[in-house]
C-alpha positions in Angstrom: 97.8 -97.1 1.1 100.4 -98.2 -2.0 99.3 -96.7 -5.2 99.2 -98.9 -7.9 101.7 -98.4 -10.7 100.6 -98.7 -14.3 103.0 -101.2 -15.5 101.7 -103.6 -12.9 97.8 -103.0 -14.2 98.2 -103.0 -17.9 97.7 -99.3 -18.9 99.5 -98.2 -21.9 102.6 -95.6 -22.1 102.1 -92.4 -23.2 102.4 -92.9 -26.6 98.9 -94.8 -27.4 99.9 -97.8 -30.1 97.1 -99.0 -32.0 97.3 -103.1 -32.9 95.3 -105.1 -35.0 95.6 -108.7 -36.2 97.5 -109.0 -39.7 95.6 -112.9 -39.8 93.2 -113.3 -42.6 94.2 -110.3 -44.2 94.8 -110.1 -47.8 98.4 -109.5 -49.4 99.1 -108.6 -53.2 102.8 -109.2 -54.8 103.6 -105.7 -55.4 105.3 -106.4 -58.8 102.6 -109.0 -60.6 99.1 -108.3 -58.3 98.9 -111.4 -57.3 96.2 -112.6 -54.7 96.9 -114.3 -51.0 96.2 -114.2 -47.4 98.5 -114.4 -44.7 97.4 -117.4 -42.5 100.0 -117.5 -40.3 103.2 -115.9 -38.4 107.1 -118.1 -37.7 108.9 -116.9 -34.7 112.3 -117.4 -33.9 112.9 -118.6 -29.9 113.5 -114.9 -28.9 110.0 -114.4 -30.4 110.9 -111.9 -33.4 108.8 -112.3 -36.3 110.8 -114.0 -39.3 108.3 -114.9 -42.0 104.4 -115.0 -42.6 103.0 -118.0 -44.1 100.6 -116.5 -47.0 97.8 -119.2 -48.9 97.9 -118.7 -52.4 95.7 -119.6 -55.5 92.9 -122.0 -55.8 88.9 -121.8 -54.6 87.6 -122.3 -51.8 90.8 -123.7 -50.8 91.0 -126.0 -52.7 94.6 -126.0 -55.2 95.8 -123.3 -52.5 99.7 -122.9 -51.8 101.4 -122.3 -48.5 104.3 -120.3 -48.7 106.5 -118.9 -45.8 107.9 -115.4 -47.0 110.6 -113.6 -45.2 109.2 -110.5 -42.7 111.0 -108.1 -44.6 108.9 -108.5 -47.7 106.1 -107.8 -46.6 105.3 -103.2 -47.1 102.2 -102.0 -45.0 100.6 -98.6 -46.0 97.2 -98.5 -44.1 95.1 -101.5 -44.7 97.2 -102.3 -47.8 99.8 -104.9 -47.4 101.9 -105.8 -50.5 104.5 -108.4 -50.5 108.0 -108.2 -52.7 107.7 -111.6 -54.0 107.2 -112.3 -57.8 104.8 -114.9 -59.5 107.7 -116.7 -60.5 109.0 -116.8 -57.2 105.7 -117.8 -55.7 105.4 -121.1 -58.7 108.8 -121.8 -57.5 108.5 -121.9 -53.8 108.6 -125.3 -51.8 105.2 -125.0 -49.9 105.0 -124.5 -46.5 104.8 -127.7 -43.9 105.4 -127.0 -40.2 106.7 -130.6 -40.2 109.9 -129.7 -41.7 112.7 -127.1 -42.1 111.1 -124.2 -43.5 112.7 -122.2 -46.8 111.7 -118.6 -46.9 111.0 -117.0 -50.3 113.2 -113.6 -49.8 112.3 -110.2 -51.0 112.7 -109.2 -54.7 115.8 -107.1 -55.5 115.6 -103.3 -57.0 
């Protein structure tokens, strides 16, 4: 009888890797505190992740913005994720449509 090798049934390396869902999950601009949540991922064709789309603003969505901002932004330290993106940056970013070319807001510079 063959035994079964663990890459064919699913079972993880030796090195256990915990993943969660990022979706839904709040974000704060690290340099102004402002409030979003990230309510989607862009992939390029190889299927790296290049942006998150984060909903900012408004109540009960209502007067929200959709912004894409560029995956390196984004800092995670335990369940805190903080985004390098300014308030001004944020006011002057087109928002996000999937219908059309996407611009990325880019990280803040030090």
């Amino acid at each position: 009888m063959a035994q079964p090798r663990a890459a064919e049934e699913g079972q993880a390396s030796a090195v256990p890797v915990r993943l969660e869902s990022i979706l839904g999950r709040d974000v704060a601009t690290a340099p102004d505190g402002d409030a979003g949540r990230i309510i989607g991922l862009l992939v390029d064709r190889d299927g790296t992740v290049r942006a998150a789309v984060v909903e900012f603003g408004g109540f009960l969505g209502i007067g929200t913005r959709k912004i894409a901002i560029e995956w390196p932004a984004f800092r995670f330290s335990g369940r805190v994720i903080a985004v390098d993106v300014s308030r001004d940056q944020i006011r002057a970013a087109p928002d996000y449509k999937s219908s059309r070319s996407t611009s990325l807001v880019k990280a803040t510079s030090d």
